[in-house]
Every structure is written in C-alpha cells, then in structure tokens.
C-alpha positions in Angstrom: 51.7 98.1 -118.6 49.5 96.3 -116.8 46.9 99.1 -114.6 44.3 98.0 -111.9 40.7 98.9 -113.1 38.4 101.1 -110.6 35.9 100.3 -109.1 32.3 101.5 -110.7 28.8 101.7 -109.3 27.8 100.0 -112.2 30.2 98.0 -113.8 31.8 95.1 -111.8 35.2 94.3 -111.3 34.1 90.6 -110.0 31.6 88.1 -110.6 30.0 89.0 -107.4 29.9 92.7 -108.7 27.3 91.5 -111.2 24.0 93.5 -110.8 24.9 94.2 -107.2 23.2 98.2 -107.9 20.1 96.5 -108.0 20.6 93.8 -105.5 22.2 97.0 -102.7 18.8 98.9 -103.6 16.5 95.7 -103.1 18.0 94.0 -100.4 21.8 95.7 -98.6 21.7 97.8 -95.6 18.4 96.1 -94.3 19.3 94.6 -90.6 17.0 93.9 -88.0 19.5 92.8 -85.3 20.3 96.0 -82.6 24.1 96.9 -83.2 26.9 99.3 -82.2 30.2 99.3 -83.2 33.2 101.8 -82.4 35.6 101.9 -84.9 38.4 103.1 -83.2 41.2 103.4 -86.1 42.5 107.0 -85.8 42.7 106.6 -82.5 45.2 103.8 -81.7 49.0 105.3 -81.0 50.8 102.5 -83.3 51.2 102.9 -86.5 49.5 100.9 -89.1 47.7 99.3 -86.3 43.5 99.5 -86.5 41.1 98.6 -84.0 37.3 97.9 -83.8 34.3 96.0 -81.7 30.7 95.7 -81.9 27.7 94.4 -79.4 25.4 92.5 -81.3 21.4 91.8 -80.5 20.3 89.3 -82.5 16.5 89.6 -83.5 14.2 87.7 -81.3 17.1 87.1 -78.5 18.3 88.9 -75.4 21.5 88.0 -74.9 24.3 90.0 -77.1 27.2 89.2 -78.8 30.2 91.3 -79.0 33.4 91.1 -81.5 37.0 92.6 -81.4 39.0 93.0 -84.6 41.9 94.5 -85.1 44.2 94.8 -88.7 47.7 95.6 -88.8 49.6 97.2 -91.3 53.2 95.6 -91.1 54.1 96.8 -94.6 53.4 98.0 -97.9 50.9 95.6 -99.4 51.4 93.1 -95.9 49.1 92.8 -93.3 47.6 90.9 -90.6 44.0 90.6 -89.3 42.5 88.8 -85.6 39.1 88.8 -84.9 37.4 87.3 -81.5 34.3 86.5 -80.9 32.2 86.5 -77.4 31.5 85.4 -75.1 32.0 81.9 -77.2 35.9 83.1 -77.4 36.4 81.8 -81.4 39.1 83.4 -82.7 39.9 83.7 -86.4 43.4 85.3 -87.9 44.4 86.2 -91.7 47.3 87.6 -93.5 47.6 88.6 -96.9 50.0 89.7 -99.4 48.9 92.2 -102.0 52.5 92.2 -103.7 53.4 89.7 -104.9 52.2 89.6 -108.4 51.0 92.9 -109.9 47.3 93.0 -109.5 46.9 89.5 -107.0 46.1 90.1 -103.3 47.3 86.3 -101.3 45.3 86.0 -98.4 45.6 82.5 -95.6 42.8 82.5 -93.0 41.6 80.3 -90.6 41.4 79.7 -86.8 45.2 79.0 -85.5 43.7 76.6 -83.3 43.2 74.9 -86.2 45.8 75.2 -88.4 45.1 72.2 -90.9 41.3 74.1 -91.6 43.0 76.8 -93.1 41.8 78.1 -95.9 43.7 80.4 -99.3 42.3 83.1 -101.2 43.9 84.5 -104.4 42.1 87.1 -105.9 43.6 88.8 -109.2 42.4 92.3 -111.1 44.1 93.3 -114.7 42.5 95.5 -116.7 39.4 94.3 -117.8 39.8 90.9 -115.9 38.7 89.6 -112.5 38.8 86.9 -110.7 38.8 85.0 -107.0 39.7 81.5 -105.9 39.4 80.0 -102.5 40.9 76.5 -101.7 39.5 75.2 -98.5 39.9 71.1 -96.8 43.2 71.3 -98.2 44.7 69.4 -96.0 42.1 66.7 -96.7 43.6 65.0 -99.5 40.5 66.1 -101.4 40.4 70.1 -101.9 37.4 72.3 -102.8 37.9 75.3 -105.2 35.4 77.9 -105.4 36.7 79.8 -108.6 34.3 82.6 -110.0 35.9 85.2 -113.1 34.6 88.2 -114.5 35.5 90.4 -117.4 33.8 94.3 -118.1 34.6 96.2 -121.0 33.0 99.6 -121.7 29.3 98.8 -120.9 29.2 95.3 -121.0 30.3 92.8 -118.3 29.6 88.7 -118.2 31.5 85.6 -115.7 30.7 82.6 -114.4 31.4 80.9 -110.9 31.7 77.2 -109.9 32.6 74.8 -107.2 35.4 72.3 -108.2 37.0 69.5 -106.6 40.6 69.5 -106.8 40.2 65.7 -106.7 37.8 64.5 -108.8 37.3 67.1 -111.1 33.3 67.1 -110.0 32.1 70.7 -110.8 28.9 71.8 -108.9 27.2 75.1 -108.1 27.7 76.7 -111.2 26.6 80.3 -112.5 26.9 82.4 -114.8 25.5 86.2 -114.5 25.8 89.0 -117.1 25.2 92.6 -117.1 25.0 95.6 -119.4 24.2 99.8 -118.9 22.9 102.2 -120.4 22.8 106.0 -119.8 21.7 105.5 -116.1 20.1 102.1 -116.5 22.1 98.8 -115.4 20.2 95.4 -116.6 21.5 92.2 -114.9 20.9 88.4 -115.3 21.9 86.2 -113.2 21.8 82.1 -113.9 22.4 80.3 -110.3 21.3 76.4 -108.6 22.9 74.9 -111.4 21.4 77.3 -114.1 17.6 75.9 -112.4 17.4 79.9 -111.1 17.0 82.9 -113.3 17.6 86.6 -111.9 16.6 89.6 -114.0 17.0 92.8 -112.6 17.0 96.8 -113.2 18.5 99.3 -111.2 18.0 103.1 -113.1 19.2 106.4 -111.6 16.5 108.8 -111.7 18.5 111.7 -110.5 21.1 113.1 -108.3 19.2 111.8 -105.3 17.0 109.0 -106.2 17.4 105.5 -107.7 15.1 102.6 -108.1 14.9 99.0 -108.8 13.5 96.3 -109.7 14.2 92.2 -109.7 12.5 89.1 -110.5 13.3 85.3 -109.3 12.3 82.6 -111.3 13.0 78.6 -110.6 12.5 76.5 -113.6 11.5 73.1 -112.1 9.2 74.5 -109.8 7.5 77.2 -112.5 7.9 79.4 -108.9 8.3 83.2 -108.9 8.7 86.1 -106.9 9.8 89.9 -107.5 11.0 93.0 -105.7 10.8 96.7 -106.1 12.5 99.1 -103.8 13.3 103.2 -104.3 16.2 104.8 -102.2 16.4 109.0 -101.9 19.2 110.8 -100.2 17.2 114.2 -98.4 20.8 115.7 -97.4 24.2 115.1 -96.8 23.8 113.4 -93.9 20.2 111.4 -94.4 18.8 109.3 -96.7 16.2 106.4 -96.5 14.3 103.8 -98.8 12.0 101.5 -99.4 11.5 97.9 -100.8 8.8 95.4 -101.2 9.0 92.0 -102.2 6.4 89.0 -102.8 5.8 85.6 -104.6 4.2 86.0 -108.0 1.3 83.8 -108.8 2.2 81.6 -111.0 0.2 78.8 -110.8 -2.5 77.5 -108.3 -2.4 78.2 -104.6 0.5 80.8 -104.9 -1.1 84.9 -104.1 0.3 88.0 -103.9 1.8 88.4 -100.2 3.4 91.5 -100.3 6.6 92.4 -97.6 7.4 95.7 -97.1 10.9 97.0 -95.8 12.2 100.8 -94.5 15.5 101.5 -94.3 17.0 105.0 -93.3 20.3 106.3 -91.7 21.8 109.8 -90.7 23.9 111.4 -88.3 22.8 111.1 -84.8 26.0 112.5 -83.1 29.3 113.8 -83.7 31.3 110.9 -85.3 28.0 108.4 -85.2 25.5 107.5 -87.7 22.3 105.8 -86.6 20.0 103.1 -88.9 17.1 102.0 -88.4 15.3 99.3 -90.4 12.0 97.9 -90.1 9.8 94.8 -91.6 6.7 94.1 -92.0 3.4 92.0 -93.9 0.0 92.0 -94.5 -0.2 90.2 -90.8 1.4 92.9 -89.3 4.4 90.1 -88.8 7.2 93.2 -87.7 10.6 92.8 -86.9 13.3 95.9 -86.5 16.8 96.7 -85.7 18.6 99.8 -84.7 22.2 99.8 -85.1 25.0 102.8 -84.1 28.1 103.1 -85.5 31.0 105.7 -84.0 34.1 107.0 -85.5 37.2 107.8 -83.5 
C-alpha cells in the first residue's frame, strides 16, 4: 500500500527540502519590509471558506501595499484559491485537486484575465519519492517544464532539478543537491548555475532550545566565495530570536572580509498576534529593519 511520507525537520520530502534546516537558520524569517496581516479563517460563517489580507511597506518606500486572499474548501481534496492585489488590482486564481491519483496534488493557476498564461503544477509524494513539475507558456507551442525529484531513505536524501523545453528538448538550469544526518547534525550540498555553484552547509541541534549553522558559497569560474553563520534560541514558549552573519571570503586579491550582521526575534505581543522584528546591518552602519504583525481570528 502505497502511504504518504511525513514531513521531517531534517529529511526532505522535495528537492527544495534539501538542506533547508540550514538555509531557515541562515537566511528564513529575516524581512525588513513593515507588515500586518489578519488571518481571519475561524472566523468566516461558511464552511470551508478561509479568509486573509495584509498591508505591506516595502523597505525604503512610503506607500503600502495590501492583498486579499481567500481559499475555499469545496471538497475533500478540491479547492479553490483568489488572491488580489492593491491598489494595482492583479488578480490571480488556482484550483487544485489532491485526489486524483494517490499521493499527486493537480493544481492550474494563473490570472483569468489571462487564461492562455496559465500555468500546471503536479506534484507527487510515495514513500520515499518526491517530486514537482510545473508547465508554463503552454499555450505557446513551445512549453517550459521545470521538473525537480527527490528521494530520502533513512538518513540519506539526494535529487536533481532542471528546466526543460517541451519542444526542443534544451535542458538548462540544472542541480543537483544531496544531504545526509547524523544524531542532530544535517550536512547538505547543493550543486546549482549549471553545477558552476557549490553550497555546503551544517545545520546541528545543540539542544532543546538552540540550533546553529553554518554555509559556504563557492563559484567555480570566478574562484569567488562567501560564508554564513547564524545561531537561533527559543527563551520560552512564546519568544525566540537569532542571529546570522554573512560575508565574502577572500579568496583572491581585492576581495576582504565585509561582515553583515542580521537579528531576528518574534513573540507574542497581544492576544491572537505575534510581532517580529528584524534588523540589518554592516561595518558602515548601512541599517535597514522591518516590523511585521500578524493576528489570528
């Protein structure tokens, strides 16, 4: 019988899975735009229907940005997603099936303006086996595929990802990535620009409340480098913050040590809101920050 695998902190069920506990310690949750969102879910007297928005600040501009989403539920496995945009007024809709073959999820998106710009997203999980596809210009005469598979047993995980078109046969933008764990320890590589790009990371659990992580770029043709550190601790239930620095390495002439140092904590502020605040800054005292809300109904 075929059985969906779990997710895991550590082990990926897709390629993009792949040394993402390093990657969310170095890099996720950082956002230096000013944001508040209601998620407004439990609240909405229709079944199966789910409602949200956000106003968005982007960094360095004074005039926000809002969205509206809402995702219905019309059956088991069915459902249907809109999401506006202001004050521009794009609109983008999705439906996808999660039914019809054990373990795929069909999704069509697009903007129904647009209907021949659609795009079709299968993405299967058996087992041990994952993998996504996305078709896009399909109506183009000349499709693009962007196919990417992964498969994790016990502590070991590899896949590869590429860009293919349908047409021609022409495969670009190809990777492959590979990770493995050990006790509390996840090691990742990651080959990406058409293998020109090496990743190596570590990610370790040091205990119940703090992690760490560490990651290093290198490009080939250029003999360029550049490496990352960051260390995240949860100080209660509802708090938790952490810290990451990044630079180039010097490599080779006229490259130096230029260290960039990012804070990120979150907590909750309010009954049913949690608050985040990040905040960036270099040697030069170059700073940029974002505070973001987030409310629960």
């Amino acid at each position: 019988r075929t059985t969906l695998r779990a997710s895991s902190p550590t082990m990926p069920s897709y390629f993009g899975d792949i040394a993402k506990t390093a990657k969310d310690l170095i890099s996720g949750s950082f956002n230096y735009d000013n944001k508040f969102s209601l998620d407004a879910k439990n609240a909405v007297p229709v079944d199966g229907l789910k409602l949200s928005c956000s106003a968005t600040t982007k960094n360095g501009s004074t005039e926000p940005t809002g969205v509206v989403k809402s995702v219905f539920d019309v059956a088991k496995g069915v459902s249907l997603e809109t999401e506006a945009s202001l004050p521009g007024g794009k609109v983008s809709a999705s439906a996808s099936h999660s039914g019809l073959v054990d373990g795929m999820k069909l999704t069509v998106s697009g903007d129904p303006k647009h209907l021949p710009g659609a795009k079709i997203g299968l993405q299967l999980l058996r087992d041990a086996f994952g993998m996504k596809c996305d078709l896009t210009a399909i109506s183009s005469g000349a499709p693009k595929a962007d196919v990417n598979a992964c498969y994790s047993r016990g502590a070991v995980a590899f896949g590869a990802s590429s860009l293919v078109d349908c047409k021609s046969g022409a495969v670009t933008k190809y990777q492959l990535g590979g990770q493995f764990v050990v006790d509390d320890v996840t090691v990742g590589v990651i080959l990406l620009d058409a293998l020109d790009t090496v990743k190596t990371s570590v990610a370790m659990r040091v205990d119940k409340t703090t992690s760490c992580a560490c990651e290093v770029v290198y490009k080939v043709k250029a003999s360029d480098a550049s490496a990352a550190l960051a260390v995240s601790r949860k100080f209660s239930d509802v708090c938790s913050g952490k810290l990451a620095v990044s630079s180039a390495v010097p490599l080779k002439a006229g490259t130096a040590i230029d260290p960039v140092f990012s804070l990120h904590t979150t907590g909750d502020v309010a009954a049913k809101t949690t608050g985040s605040l990040s905040v960036q800054t270099d040697t030069r005292l170059n700073t940029k920050w974002g505070v973001q809300f987030a409310t629960k109904i």
